[in-house]
RODO-2510 file (C-alpha; in nm, 4 decimals, decimal comma):
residues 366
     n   res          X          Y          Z
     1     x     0,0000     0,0000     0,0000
     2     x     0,1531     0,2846    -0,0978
     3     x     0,1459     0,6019     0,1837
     4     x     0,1635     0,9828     0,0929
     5     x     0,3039     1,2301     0,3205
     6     x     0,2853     1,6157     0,3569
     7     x    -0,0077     1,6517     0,1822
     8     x    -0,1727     1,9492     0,4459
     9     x     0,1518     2,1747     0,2905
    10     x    -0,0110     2,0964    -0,0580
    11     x    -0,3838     2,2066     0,1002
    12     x    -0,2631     2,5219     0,2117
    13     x    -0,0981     2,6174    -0,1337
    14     x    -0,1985     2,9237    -0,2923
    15     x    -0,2252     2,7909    -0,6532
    16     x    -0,4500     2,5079    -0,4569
    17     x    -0,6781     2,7353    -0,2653
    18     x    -0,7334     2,9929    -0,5666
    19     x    -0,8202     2,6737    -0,7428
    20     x    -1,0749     2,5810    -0,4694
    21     x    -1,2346     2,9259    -0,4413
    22     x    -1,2977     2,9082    -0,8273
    23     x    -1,4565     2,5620    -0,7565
    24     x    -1,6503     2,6472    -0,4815
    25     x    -1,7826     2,9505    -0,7321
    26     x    -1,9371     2,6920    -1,0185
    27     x    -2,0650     2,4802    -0,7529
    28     x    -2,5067     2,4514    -0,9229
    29     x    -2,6837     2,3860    -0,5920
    30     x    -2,6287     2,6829    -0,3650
    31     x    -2,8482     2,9785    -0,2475
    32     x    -2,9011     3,3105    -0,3763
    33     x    -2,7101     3,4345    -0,0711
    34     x    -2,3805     3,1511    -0,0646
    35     x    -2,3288     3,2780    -0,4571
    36     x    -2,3120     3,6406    -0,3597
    37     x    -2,0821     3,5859    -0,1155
    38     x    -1,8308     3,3286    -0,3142
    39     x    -1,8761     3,6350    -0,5418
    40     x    -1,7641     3,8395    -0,3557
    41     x    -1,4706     3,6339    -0,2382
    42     x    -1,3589     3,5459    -0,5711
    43     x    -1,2718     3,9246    -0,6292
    44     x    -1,1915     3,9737    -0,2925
    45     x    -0,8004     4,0913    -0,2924
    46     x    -0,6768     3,9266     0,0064
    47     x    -0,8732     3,6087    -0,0903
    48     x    -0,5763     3,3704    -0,0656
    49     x    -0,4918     3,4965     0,3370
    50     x    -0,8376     3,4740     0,4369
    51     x    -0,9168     3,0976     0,2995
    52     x    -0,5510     2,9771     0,4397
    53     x    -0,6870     3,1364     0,7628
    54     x    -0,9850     2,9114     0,7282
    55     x    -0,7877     2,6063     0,6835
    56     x    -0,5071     2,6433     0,9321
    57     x    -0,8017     2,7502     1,2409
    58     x    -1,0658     2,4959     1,1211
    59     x    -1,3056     2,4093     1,3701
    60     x    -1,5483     2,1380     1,4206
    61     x    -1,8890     2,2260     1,3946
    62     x    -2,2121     2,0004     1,4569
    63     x    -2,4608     2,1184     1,1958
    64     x    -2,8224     2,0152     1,2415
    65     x    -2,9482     1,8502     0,9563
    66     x    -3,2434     1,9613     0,7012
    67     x    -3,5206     1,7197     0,5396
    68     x    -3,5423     1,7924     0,1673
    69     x    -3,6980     1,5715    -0,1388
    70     x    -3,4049     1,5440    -0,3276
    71     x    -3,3292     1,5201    -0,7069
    72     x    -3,5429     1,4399    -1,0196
    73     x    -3,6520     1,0816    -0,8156
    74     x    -3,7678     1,3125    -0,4917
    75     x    -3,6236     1,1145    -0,2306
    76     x    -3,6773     1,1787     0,1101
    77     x    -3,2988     1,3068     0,2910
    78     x    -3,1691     1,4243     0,5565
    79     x    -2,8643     1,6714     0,4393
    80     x    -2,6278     1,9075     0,5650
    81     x    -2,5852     2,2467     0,4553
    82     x    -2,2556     2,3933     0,5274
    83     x    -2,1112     2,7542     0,5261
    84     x    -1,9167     2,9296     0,2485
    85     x    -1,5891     2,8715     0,4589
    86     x    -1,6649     2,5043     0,5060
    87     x    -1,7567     2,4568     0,1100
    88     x    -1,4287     2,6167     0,0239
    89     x    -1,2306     2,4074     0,2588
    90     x    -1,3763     2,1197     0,1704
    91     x    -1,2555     2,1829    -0,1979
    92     x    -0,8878     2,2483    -0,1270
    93     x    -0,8724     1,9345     0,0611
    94     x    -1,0630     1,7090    -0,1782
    95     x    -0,8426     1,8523    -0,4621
    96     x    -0,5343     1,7348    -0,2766
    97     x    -0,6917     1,3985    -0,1792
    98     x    -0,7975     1,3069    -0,5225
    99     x    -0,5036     1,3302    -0,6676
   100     x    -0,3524     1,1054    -0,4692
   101     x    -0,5678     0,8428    -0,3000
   102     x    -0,7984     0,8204    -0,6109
   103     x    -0,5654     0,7467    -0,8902
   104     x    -0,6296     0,3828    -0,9069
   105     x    -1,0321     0,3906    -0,9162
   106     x    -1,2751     0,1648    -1,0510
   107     x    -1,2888     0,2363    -1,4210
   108     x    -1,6593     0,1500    -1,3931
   109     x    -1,7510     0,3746    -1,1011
   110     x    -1,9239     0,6833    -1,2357
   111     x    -2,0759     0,9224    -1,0138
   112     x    -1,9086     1,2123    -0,8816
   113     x    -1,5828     1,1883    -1,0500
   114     x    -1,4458     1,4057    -1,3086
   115     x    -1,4266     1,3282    -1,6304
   116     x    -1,6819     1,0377    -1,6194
   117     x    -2,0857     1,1181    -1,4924
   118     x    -2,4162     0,9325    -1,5671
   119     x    -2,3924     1,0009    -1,9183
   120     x    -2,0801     0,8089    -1,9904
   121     x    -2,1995     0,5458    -1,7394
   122     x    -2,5133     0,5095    -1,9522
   123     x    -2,3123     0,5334    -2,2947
   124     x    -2,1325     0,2730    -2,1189
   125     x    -2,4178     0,0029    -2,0159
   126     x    -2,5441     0,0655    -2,3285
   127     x    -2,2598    -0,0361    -2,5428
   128     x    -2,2369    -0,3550    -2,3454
   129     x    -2,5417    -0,5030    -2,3714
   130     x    -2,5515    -0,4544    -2,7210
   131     x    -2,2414    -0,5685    -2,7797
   132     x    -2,2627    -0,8842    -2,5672
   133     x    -2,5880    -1,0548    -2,5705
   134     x    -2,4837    -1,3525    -2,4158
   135     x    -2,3071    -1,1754    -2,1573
   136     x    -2,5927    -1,0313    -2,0414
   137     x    -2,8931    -1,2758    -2,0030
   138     x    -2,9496    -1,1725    -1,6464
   139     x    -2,8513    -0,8808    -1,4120
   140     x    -2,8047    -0,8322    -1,0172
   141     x    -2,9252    -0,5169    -0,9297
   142     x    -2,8564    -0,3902    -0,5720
   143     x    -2,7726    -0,0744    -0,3082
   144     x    -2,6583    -0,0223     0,0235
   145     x    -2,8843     0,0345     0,2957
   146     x    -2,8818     0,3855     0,3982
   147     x    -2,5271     0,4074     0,2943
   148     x    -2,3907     0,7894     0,3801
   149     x    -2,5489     0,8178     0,7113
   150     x    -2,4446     0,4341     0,7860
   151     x    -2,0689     0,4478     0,7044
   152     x    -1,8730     0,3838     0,9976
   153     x    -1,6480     0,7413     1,0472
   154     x    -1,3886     0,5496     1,2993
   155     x    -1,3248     0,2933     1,0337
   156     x    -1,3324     0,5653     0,7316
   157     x    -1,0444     0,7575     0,9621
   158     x    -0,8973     0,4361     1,0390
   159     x    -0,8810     0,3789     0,6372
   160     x    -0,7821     0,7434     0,5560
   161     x    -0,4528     0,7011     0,8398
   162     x    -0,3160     0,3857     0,6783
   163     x    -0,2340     0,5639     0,3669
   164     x    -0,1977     0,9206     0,4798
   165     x     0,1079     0,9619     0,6998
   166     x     0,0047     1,3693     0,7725
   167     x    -0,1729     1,4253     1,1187
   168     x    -0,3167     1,7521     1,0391
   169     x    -0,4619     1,6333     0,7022
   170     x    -0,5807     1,3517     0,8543
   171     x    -0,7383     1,6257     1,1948
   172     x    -0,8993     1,8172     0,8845
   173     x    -1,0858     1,5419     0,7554
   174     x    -1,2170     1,4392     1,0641
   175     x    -1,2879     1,7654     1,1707
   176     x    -1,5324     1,8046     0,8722
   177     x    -1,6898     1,4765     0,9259
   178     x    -1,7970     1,6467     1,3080
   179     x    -2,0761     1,7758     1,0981
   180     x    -2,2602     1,4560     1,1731
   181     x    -2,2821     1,1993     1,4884
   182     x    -2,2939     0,9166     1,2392
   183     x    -2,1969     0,8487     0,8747
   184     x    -2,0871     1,0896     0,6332
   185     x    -2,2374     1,4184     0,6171
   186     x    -2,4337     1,4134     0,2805
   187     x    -2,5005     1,7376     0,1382
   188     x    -2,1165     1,8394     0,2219
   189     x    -1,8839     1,8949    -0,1026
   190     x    -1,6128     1,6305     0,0635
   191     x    -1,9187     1,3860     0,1382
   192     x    -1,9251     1,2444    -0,2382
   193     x    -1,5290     1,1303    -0,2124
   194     x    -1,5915     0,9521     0,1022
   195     x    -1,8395     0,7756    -0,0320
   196     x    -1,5964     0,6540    -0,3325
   197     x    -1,2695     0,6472    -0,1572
   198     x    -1,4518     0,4265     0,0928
   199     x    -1,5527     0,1793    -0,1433
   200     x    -1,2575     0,1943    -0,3823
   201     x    -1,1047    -0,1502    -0,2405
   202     x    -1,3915    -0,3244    -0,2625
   203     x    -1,4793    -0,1990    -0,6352
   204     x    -1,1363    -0,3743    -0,7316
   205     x    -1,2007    -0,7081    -0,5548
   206     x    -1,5347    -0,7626    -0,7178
   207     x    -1,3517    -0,6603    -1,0535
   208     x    -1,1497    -0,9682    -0,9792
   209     x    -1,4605    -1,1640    -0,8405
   210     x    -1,6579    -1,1451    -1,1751
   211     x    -1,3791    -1,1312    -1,4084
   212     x    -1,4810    -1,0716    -1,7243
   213     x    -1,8832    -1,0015    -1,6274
   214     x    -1,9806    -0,6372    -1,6289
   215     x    -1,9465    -0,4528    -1,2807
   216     x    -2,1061    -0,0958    -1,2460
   217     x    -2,1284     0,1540    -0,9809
   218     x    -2,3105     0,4470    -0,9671
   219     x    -2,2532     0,5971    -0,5774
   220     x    -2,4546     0,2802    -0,3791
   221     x    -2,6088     0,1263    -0,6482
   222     x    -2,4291    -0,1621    -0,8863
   223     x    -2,5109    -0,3653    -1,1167
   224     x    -2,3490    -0,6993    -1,2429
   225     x    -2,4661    -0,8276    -1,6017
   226     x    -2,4246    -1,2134    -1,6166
   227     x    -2,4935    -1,5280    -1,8334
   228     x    -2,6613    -1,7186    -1,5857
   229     x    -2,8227    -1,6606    -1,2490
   230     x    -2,6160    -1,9051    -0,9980
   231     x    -2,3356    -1,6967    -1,0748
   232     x    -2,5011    -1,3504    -0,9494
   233     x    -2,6212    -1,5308    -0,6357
   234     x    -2,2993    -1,6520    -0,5778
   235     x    -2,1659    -1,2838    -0,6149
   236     x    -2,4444    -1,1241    -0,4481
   237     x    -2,3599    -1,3260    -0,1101
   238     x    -1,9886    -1,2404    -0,1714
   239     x    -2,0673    -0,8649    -0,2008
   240     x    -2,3121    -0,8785     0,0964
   241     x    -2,0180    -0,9893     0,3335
   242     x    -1,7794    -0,7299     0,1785
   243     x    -1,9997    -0,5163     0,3108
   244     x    -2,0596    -0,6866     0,6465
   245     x    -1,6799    -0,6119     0,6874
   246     x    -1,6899    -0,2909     0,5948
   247     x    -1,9735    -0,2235     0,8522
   248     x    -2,2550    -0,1346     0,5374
   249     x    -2,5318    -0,4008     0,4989
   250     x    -2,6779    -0,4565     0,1419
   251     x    -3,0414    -0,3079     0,1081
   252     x    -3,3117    -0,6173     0,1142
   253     x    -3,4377    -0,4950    -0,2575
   254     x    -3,1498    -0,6480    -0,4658
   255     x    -3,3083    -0,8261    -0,7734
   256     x    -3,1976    -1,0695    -1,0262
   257     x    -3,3807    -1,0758    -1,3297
   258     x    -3,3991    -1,1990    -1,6611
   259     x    -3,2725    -0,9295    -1,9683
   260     x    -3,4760    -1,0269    -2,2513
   261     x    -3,4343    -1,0174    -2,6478
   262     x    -3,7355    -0,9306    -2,7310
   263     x    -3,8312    -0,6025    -2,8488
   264     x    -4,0646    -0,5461    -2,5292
   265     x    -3,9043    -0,7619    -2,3113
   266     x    -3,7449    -0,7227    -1,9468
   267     x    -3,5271    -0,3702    -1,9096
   268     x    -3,2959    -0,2702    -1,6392
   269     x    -3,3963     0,0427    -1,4229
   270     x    -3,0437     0,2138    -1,3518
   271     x    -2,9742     0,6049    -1,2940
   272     x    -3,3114     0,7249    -1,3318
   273     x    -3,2708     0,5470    -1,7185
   274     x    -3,4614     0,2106    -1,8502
   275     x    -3,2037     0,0124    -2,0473
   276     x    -3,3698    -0,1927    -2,3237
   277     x    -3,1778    -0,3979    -2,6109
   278     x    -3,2475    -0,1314    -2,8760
   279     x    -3,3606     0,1884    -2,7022
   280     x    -3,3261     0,3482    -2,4064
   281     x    -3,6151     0,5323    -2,1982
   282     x    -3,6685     0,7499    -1,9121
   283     x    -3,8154     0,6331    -1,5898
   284     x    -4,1630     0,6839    -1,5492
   285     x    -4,1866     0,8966    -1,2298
   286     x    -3,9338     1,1046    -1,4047
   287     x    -4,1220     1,1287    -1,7114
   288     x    -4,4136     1,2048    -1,5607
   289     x    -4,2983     1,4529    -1,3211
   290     x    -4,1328     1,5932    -1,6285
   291     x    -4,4442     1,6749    -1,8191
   292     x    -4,6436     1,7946    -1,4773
   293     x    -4,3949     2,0653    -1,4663
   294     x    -4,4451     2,1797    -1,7771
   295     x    -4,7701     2,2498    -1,7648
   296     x    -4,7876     2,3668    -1,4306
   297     x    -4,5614     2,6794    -1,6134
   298     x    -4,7792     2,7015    -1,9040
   299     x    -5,0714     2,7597    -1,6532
   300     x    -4,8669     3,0441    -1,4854
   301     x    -4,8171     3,4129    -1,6013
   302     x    -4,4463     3,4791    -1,5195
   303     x    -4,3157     3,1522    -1,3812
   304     x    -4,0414     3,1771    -1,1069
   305     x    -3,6480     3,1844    -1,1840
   306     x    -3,6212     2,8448    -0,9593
   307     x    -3,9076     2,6709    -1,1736
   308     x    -3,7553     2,7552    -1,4922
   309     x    -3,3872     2,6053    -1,3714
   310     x    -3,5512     2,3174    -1,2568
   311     x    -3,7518     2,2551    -1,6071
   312     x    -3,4065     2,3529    -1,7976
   313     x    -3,2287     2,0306    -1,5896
   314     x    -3,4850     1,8198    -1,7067
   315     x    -3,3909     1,8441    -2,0812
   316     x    -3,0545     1,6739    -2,0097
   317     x    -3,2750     1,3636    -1,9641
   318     x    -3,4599     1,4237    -2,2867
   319     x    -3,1410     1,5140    -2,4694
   320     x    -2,9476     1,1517    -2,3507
   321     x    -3,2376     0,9279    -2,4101
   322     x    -3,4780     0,7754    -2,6635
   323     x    -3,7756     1,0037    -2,5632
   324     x    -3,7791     1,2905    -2,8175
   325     x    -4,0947     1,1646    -2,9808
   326     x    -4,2696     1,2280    -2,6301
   327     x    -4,1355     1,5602    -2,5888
   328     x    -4,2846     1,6904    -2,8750
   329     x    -4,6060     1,5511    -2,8422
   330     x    -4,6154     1,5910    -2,4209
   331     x    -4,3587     1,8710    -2,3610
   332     x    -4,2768     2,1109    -2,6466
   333     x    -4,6594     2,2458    -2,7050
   334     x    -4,6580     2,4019    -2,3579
   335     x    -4,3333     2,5538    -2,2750
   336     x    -4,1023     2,7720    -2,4433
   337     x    -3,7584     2,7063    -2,4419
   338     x    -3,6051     2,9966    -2,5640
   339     x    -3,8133     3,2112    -2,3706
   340     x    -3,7069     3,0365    -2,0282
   341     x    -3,3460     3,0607    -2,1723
   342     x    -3,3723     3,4309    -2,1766
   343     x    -3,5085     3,4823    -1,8730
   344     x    -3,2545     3,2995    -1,6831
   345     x    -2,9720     3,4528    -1,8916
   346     x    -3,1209     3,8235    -1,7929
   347     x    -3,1061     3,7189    -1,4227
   348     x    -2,8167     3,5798    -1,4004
   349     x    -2,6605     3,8856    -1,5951
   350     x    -2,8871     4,1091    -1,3552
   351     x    -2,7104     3,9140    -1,0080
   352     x    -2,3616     3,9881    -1,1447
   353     x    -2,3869     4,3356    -1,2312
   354     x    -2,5283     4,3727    -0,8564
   355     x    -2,2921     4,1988    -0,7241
   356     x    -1,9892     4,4265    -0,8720
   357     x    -2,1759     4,7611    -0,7974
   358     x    -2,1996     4,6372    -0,4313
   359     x    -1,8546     4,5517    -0,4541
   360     x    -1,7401     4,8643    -0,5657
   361     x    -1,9183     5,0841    -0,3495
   362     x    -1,8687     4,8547     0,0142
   363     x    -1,4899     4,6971    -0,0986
   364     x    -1,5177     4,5755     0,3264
   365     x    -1,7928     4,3399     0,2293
   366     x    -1,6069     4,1785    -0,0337
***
C-alpha cells in the first residue's frame, strides 16, 4: 500500500486554494445568498490569506441537519448544509486527496468523478449489452442500505490514516466529518469522495470476483450483467459480506432478473434510465414529473427563476435518451424554451452586475 506524506503543505498552497475558491464559485446547488458571497470572495483581494486562515483555524462544527426531497426521483434526505468557509475548505482538501488516494479507481464507477458522470456510465451500459448478448442474459441489481449516514467514520479515519502519513490532514478530515454523529455528512462537497474512496477496495475485488462479467457503480447502487443466475447469487452473497466487513449491509431490494431479447421484453432500471436492447427510456416517475412541470408553467403568467432552472435540468434527460418523440407531443406544445433561456440569462446577468456595484461601493464586504 503505498502512503503519501505532507499533503496538508499541498492544502494550504496558494495555486491550490485559488483553485478551490474558483470551484466552490461553479458549484449549481447553492443559495441566492452563498453565490453572492463566493462572489464576492472570488474578487476579494486578500482572498488567498483569508481561505488559508480558514484552513489552518478549522473548527469542528455540529450542523443540524435539514429534510429535503431530493433530485429528479424526490427522495426523502436528511442533508447538511454547510457555510461558504466550510464549502471552500472542503474543496482544497478534496483537490489534494484526489489526486492522490484516487488514482487507481474503478474504471466503472461513475458518479461524482471528473471526467466520467451518468452520461458516460449510460453510454457505457449501453454499449455492453448490445455488444454482448450472451453476456448479459441476467442482471443483479442492488444498493446499500442507507449508505452515507451508515458508514462507519472510525473505520473511514482508520482507512484514511493507513495511507496518509500527515496528522493535520488527517485532523482536517475528521474535523469536517464532526458535521454529523454518524456516517458521512451528505449534502457536504467532501461527502461524495468519502463515499468513493470508501468503497474503492472493494470496487477492485469484485472486478477480480466477476472477471470478465460487467461490474457498475453508480454511488450505492451496482449492477453486475451475467450469463446465468447461480453466478449472481454466488456474487451477491460475496458482495453482501464485503460489506458486512466494511460495517454497510446490502439493502433487502437487490433483484436478479432476466434481460430479454425481445423487443418489449425485461429492461434494467439504472440512474433514473430504462435500459432496453435497442432503445433506451426514461423512468416513469421522471417522465411524468417531467411533463407535470411543464404544464404547471404554461398555466402560470411569469413563472419563477427556480421553476424555470428546474424545467431547464430536465432536458438533459430528454437530450441523452430515446424520448424525443414524447417531448414533442407531451412537452414542447406548452413551454417555451427559448423564452425560459432568456429569462434565466437576464437574471443571471442582472445578479452579477449587482454583485460588482456592491462591490465597488462597500470593498469591506467583499
Amino acid at each position: 500500500m503505498n502512503t503519501h506524506r505532507h499533503l496538508f503543505e499541498e492544502i494550504v498552497k496558494d495555486k491550490n486554494l485559488e483553485l478551490a475558491i474558483k470551484e466552490a464559485c461553479k458549484s449549481r446547488k447553492k443559495s441566492h445568498k452563498k453565490k453572492t458571497r463566493l462572489e464576492r470572495l472570488k474578487t476579494d483581494p486578500d482572498r488567498i490569506k483569508k481561505v488559508k486562515d480558514w484552513v489552518l483555524n478549522y473548527k469542528p462544527m455540529r450542523r443540524r441537519p435539514h429534510e429535503i426531497y431530493d433530485g429528479i426521483a424526490r427522495k426523502k434526505r436528511q442533508i447538511y448544509v454547510p457555510s461558504v468557509r466550510e464549502t471552500v475548505v472542503q474543496h482544497a482538501a478534496v483537490q489534494v486527496l484526489n489526486r492522490h488516494l484516487m488514482s487507481g479507481v474503478y474504471e466503472h464507477t461513475y458518479a461524482a468523478i471528473k471526467g466520467r458522470g451518468q452520461h458516460k456510465a449510460k453510454q457505457y451500459v449501453e454499449k455492453y449489452i448490445r455488444k454482448h448478448p450472451k453476456d448479459v442474459k441476467y442482471y443483479l441489481k442492488m444498493d446499500i442500505k442507507q449508505y452515507f449516514p451508515s458508514v462507519p467514520q472510525d473505520r473511514l479515519i482508520a482507512k484514511l490514516e493507513r495511507e496518509v502519513k500527515d496528522t493535520r490532514t488527517v485532523d482536517l478530515v475528521r474535523m469536517i466529518l464532526y458535521a454529523s454523529e454518524d456516517g458521512i455528512p451528505l449534502g457536504y462537497y467532501i461527502s461524495q469522495w468519502f463515499a468513493n474512496y470508501y468503497l474503492r477496495d472493494m470496487d477492485h475485488k469484485i472486478k477480480d470476483m466477476v472477471g470478465s462479467n460487467l461490474y457498475i457503480r453508480w454511488m450505492d447502487d451496482m449492477v453486475i450483467f451475467a450469463g446465468n443466475k447461480r453466478e449472481l447469487h454466488r456474487y451477491k452473497d460475496e458482495i453482501a459480506k464485503m460489506l458486512a466487513d466494511l460495517g454497510l449491509q446490502l439493502k433487502e431490494n437487490w433483484r436478479i432478473e432476466r434481460f430479454d431479447h425481445r423487443k418489449g421484453g425485461c429492461f434494467l432500471d439504472f440512474m433514473g434510465f430504462r435500459f432496453y436492447r435497442n432503445r433506451t427510456t426514461l423512468r416513469r416517475t421522471i417522465y411524468y414529473r417531467m411533463t407535470r412541470k411543464a404544464r404547471r408553467i404554461a398555466k402560470k403568467e411569469r413563472p419563477t427563476i427556480f421553476e424555470m432552472r428546474q424545467f431547464l435540468s430536465y432536458l438533459g434527460w430528454i437530450k441523452h435518451s430515446d424520448t424525443y418523440g414524447a417531448y414533442l407531443k407531451y412537452i414542447k406544445p406548452y413551454v417555451s424554451i427559448q423564452y425560459i433561456k432568456r429569462r434565466i440569462s437576464r437574471y443571471d446577468r442582472n445578479t452579477r452586475k449587482t454583485i460588482d456595484n456592491n462591490s465597488r461601493a462597500d470593498p469591506a464586504a467583499a
